[in-house]
C-alpha positions in Angstrom: -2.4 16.4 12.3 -6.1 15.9 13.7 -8.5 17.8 11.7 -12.5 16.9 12.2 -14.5 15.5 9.0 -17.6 13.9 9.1 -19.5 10.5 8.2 -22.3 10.8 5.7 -25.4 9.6 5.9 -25.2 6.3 4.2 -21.9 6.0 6.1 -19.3 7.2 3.5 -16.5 8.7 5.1 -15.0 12.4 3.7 -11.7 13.2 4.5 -10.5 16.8 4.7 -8.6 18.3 1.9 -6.3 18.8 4.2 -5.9 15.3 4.7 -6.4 14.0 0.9 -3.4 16.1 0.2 -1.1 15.1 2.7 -1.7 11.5 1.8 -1.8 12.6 -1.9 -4.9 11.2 -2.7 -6.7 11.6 -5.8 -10.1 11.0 -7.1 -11.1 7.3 -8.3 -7.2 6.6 -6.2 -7.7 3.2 -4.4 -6.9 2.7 -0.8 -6.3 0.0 2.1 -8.6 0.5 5.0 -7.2 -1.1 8.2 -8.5 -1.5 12.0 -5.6 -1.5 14.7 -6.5 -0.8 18.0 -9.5 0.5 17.5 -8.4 3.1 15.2 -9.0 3.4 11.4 -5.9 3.6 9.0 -6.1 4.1 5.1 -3.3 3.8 3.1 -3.1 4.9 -0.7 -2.0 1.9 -3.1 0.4 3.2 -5.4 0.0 2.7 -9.0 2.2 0.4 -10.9 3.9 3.6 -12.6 4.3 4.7 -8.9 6.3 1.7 -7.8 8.3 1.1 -10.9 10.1 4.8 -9.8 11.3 3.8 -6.7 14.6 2.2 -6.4 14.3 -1.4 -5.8 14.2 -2.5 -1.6 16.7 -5.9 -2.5 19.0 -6.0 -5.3 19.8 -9.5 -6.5 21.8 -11.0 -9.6 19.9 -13.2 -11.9 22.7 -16.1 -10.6 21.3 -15.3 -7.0 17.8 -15.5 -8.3 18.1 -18.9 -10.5 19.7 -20.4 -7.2 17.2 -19.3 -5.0 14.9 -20.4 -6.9 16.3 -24.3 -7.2 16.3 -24.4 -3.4 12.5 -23.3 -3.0 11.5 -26.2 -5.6 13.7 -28.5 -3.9 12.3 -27.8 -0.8 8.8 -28.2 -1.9 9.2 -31.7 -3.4 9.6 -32.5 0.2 
C-alpha cells in the first residue's frame, strides 16, 4: 500500500485514514517509531487487554519454570 500524506509544519506526521485503519490505530493509541534503512516504521503497542487475548507464544509448567529459574540464579552467583 503507498498512499501520500504530508508532514506538518512543526513537523508532526499525519497518516492517512487509510493507513490508521489498516494498522488499527486509534486516537491517544501509542506507537514505536523505528529507522531501518533509511525508512521510517511505526508500530502500534498493544494494550495490556490486547496481549492478554492472544494465546501464549511458549507454554511452560510451573516445574519447568521453578527449574529454570534455579539455573539462572545459579548461574549468576558465578
Amino acid at each position: 500500500m503507498i498512499i501520500e500524506g504530508r508532514v506538518g509544519s512543526k513537523g508532526e506526521l499525519f497518516p492517512p485514514k487509510k493507513i490508521r485503519e489498516k494498522l488499527g490505530l486509534k486516537p491517544h493509541m501509542k506507537v514505536i517509531y523505528r529507522v531501518e534503512g533509511g525508512r521510517l516504521l511505526v508500530e502500534p503497542i498493544p494494550s495490556l487487554e490486547d496481549v492478554l487475548e492472544e494465546p501464549p507464544a511458549v507454554e511452560i509448567t510451573l516445574e519447568e519454570f521453578h527449574r529454570f529459574r534455579r539455573e539462572l540464579s545459579r548461574k549468576a552467583e558465578i
